[in-house]
C-alpha positions in Angstrom: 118.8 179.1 68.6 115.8 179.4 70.8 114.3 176.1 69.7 117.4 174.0 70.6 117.9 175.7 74.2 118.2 173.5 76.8 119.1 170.4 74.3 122.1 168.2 75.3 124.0 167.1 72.1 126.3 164.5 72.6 129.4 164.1 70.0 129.7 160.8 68.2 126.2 159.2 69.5 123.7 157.9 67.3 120.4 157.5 68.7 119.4 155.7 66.0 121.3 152.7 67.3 119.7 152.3 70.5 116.7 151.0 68.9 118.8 148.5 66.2 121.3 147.5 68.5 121.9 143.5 68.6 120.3 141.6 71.4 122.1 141.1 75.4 121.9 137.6 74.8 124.1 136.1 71.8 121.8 133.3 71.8 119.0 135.7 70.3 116.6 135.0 67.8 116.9 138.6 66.4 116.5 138.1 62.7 117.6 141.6 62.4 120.9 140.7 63.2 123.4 140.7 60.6 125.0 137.6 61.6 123.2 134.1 61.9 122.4 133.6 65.6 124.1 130.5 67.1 120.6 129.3 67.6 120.4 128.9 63.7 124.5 127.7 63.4 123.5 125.1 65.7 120.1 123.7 63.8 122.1 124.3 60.6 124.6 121.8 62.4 122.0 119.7 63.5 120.6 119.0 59.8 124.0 118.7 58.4 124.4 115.9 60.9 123.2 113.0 58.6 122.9 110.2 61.7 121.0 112.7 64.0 118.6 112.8 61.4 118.3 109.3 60.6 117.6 109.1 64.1 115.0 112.0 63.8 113.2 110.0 61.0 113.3 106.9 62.9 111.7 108.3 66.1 109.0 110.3 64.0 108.1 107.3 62.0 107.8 105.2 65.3 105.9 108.1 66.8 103.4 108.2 64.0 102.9 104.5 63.9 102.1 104.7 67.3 99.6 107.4 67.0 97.7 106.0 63.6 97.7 102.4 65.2 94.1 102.9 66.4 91.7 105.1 66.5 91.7 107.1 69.2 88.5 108.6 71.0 88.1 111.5 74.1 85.0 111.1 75.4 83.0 109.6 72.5 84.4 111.7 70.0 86.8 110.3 67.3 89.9 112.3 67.4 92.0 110.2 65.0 90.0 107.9 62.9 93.2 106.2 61.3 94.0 102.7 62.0 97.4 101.1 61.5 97.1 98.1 63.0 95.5 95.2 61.3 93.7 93.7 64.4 92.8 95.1 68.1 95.6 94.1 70.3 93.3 92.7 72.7 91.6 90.4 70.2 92.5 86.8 70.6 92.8 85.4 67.1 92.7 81.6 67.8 88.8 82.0 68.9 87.9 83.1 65.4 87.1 79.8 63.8 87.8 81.7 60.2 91.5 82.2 61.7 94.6 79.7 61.3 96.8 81.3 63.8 97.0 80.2 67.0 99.1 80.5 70.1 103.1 81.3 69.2 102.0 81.1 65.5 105.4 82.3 63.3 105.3 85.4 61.2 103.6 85.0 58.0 102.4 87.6 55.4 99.0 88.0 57.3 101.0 88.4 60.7 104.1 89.8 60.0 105.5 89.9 63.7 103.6 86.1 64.3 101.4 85.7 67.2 102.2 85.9 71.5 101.1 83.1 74.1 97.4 84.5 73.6 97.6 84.3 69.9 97.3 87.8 69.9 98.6 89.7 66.8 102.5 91.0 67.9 102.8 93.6 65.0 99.6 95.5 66.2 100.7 95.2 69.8 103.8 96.7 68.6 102.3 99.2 66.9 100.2 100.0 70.5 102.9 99.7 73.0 104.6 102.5 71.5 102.0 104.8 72.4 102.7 104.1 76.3 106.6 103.8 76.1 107.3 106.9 73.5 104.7 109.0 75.2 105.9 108.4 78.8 109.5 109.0 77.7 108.6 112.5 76.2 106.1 113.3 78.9 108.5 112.8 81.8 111.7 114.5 79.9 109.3 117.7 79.7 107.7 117.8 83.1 111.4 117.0 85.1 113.2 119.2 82.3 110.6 122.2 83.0 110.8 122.1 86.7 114.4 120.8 87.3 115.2 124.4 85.0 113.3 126.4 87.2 114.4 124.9 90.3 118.1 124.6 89.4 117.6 128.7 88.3 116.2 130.1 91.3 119.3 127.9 93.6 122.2 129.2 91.0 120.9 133.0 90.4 120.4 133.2 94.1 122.8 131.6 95.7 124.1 131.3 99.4 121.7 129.5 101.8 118.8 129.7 98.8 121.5 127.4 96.9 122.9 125.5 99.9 119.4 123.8 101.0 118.1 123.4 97.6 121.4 121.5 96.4 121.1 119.6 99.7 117.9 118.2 99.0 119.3 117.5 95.0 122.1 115.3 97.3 119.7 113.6 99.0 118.1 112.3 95.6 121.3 111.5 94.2 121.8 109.5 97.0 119.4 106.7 95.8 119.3 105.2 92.3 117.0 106.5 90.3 115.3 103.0 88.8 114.9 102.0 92.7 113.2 105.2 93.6 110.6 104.7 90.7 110.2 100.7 91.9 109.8 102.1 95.1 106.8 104.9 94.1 105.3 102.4 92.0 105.1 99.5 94.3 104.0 102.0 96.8 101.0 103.3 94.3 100.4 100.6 92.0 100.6 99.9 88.6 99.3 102.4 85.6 100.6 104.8 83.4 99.9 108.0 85.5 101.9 105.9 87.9 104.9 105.6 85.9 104.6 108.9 84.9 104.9 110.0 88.6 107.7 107.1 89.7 110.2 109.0 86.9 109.0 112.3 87.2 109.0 112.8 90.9 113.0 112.6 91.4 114.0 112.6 87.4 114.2 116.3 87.8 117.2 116.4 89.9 119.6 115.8 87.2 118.8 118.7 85.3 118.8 120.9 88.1 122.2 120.3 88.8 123.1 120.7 85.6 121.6 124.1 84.6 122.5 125.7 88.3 126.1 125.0 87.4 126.0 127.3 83.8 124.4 129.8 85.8 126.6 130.1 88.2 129.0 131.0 85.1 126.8 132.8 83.2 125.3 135.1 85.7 129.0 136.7 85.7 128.7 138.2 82.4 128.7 141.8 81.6 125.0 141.5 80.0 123.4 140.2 83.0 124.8 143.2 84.9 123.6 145.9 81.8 120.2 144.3 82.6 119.7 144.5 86.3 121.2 148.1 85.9 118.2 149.1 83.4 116.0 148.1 86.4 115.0 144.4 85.2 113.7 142.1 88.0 115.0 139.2 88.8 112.2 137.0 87.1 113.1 138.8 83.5 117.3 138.7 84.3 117.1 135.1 85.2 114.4 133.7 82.5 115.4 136.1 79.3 118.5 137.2 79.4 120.6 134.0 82.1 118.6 130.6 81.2 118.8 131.2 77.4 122.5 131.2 78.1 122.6 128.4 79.9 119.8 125.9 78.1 122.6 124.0 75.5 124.0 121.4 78.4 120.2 120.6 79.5 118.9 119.9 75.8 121.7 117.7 75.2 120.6 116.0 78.7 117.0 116.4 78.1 117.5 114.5 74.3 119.6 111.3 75.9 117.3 111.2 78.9 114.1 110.1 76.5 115.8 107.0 76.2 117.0 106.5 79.6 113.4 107.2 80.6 112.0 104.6 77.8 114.6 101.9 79.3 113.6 102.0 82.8 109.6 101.6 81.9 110.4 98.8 79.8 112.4 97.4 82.9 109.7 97.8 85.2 107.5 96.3 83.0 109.9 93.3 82.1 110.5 93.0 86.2 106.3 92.9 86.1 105.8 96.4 87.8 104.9 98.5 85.3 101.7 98.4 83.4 99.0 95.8 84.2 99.4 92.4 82.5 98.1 92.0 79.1 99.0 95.7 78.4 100.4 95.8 74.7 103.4 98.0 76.7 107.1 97.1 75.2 108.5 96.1 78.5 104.9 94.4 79.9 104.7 92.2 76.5 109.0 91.0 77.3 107.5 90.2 80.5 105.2 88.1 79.5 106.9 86.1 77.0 110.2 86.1 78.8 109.7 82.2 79.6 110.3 81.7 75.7 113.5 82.5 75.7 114.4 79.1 77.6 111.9 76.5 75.8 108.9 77.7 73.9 106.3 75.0 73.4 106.8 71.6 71.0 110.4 72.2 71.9 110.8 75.3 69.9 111.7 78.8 70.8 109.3 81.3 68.9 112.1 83.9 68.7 109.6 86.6 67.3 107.8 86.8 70.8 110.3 88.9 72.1 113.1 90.0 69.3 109.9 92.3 68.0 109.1 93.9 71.7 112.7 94.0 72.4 113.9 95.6 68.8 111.1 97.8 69.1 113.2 99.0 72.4 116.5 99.1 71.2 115.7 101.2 67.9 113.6 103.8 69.4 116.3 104.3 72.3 119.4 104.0 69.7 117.5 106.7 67.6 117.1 108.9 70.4 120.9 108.5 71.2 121.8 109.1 67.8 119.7 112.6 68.1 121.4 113.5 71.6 124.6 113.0 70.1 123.6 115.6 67.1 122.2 117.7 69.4 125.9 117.5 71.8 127.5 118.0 68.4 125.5 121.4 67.5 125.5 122.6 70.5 129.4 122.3 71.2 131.9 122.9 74.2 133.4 125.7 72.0 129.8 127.6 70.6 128.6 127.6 74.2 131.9 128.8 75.8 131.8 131.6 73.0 128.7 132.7 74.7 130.5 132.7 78.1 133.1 135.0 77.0 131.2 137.2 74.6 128.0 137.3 76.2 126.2 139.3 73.7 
């Protein structure tokens, strides 16, 4: 009796169970979980989604083209030693007396995608310019998705006056169209491809920050988030563990379409000549370029292949992405993420 003096016992509780009990968030990679996590339902959706992942194959074949066009070397030292691409896309084929192209030469077994208004070869500028559009899409997406989630966080969690300027200055953005603000930056700093990562980046993140303050403000409701501020969590751990997992399914969807939005609008800078500098094997640079062909090409032909290559190059890589968001929206439903709402964890 002596050893259990001063003991509390209390009827009916396990303690066993404070240390296996399930996860405050539903959205919880806990493999020790009994059920499947809706993070797995949803990839398990996602894979069972045959036109997301035709899209997926698409945009990692069109990815890996791009990176195994050329070799590519940091500071003298050959990082990928691969090369794709037949000829440099610089390299003016005409010049070389062994050569039969010339300028607006057709497709042909040797030159599959025919040559531009340099007699440069199209398939290995192809092959390039998807290294500066497919990279700038996914590098903006990332930096405006990162920040517009922190941002839109902090002004949802908070609230009040925090909330009220920070969505004011989100209204102010939204007050301009996006494409104009990024012609704006870039004629204002020049043409490059820092630059047109900073023209989408700079404003891009408003969207998402918008988005992902109005889950919180539902989410930061639930019975969970109120367990965890009561076990003494801070507001940096309640609002990045346990309140933006909660809330992330609306802003990948977003963040998935928006690579192609992003890849659109470089292309149209370049096509409006204000994107990368001329003679950049760039998607939209090369349309601009060629864009006289599509009246009268020379001899009184129209060398079709000048810009149906640039231009399909473009349409698949953004209707892949599309097809992706879609399977993403479709994993990711109304119904699984209102499930999370109600149930919380």
């Amino acid at each position: 009796m002596a050893t259990e003096r001063g003991r509390i016992q209390i009827s009916g509780f396990d303690p066993d169970r404070v240390t296996e009990r399930e996860s405050l968030s539903d959205w919880s990679d806990d493999s020790s979980t009994e059920t499947m996590s809706r993070w797995k339902r949803a990839g398990v959706r996602f894979v069972h989604n045959y036109s997301a992942m035709f899209g997926v194959l698409i945009v990692v074949l069109m990815s890996l083209a791009a990176i195994f066009a050329r070799p590519i070397s940091i500071e003298g030292f050959t990082v990928q030693p691969f090369s794709l691409a037949p000829y440099d896309p610089e390299t003016i084929l005409y010049l070389d007396p062994s050569s039969d192209v010339g300028i607006y030469s057709a497709p042909t077994p040797d030159h599959p995608m025919g040559t531009d208004q340099n007699g440069r070869d199209l398939f290995s500028r192809v092959l390039i310019g998807g290294r500066y559009s497919i990279s700038i899409g996914f590098i903006v997406v990332g930096l405006t998705a990162s920040f517009g989630m922190v941002y839109g966080a902090i002004a949802g969690y908070y609230g009040g006056w925090v909330d009220e300027i920070l969505m004011r200055i989100v209204d102010t953005i939204f007050a301009f169209p996006g494409l104009v603000l990024a012609l704006v930056i870039v004629t204002m700093l020049g043409k490059g491809y820092w630059e047109l990562i900073l023209a989408f980046s700079l404003f891009g993140w408003a969207g998402y920050a918008r988005i992902i303050r109005g889950e919180i403000l539902q989410v930061k409701q639930q019975e969970y988030v109120t367990a965890a501020k009561a076990l003494g969590a801070g507001d940096f751990s309640v609002i990045f563990r346990h309140i933006v997992p909660n809330a992330m399914a609306p802003l990948i969807v977003q963040a998935s379409l928006s690579i192609g939005t992003v890849v659109i609008g470089v292309a149209a800078l370049g096509f409006l000549g204000l994107g990368m500098p001329p003679g950049t094997a760039e998607w939209g640079t090369m349309l601009d370029s060629t864009r006289q062909t599509l009246i009268q090409g020379p001899g009184g032909s129209i060398p079709w292949w000048a810009t149906v290559y640039p231009g399909g190059a473009i349409f698949l890589f953004v209707m892949s992405m599309n097809m992706i968001g879609d399977g993403v929206n479709d994993a990711l439903d109304a119904q699984e993420v209102g499930n999370v709402r109600q149930g919380g964890g």
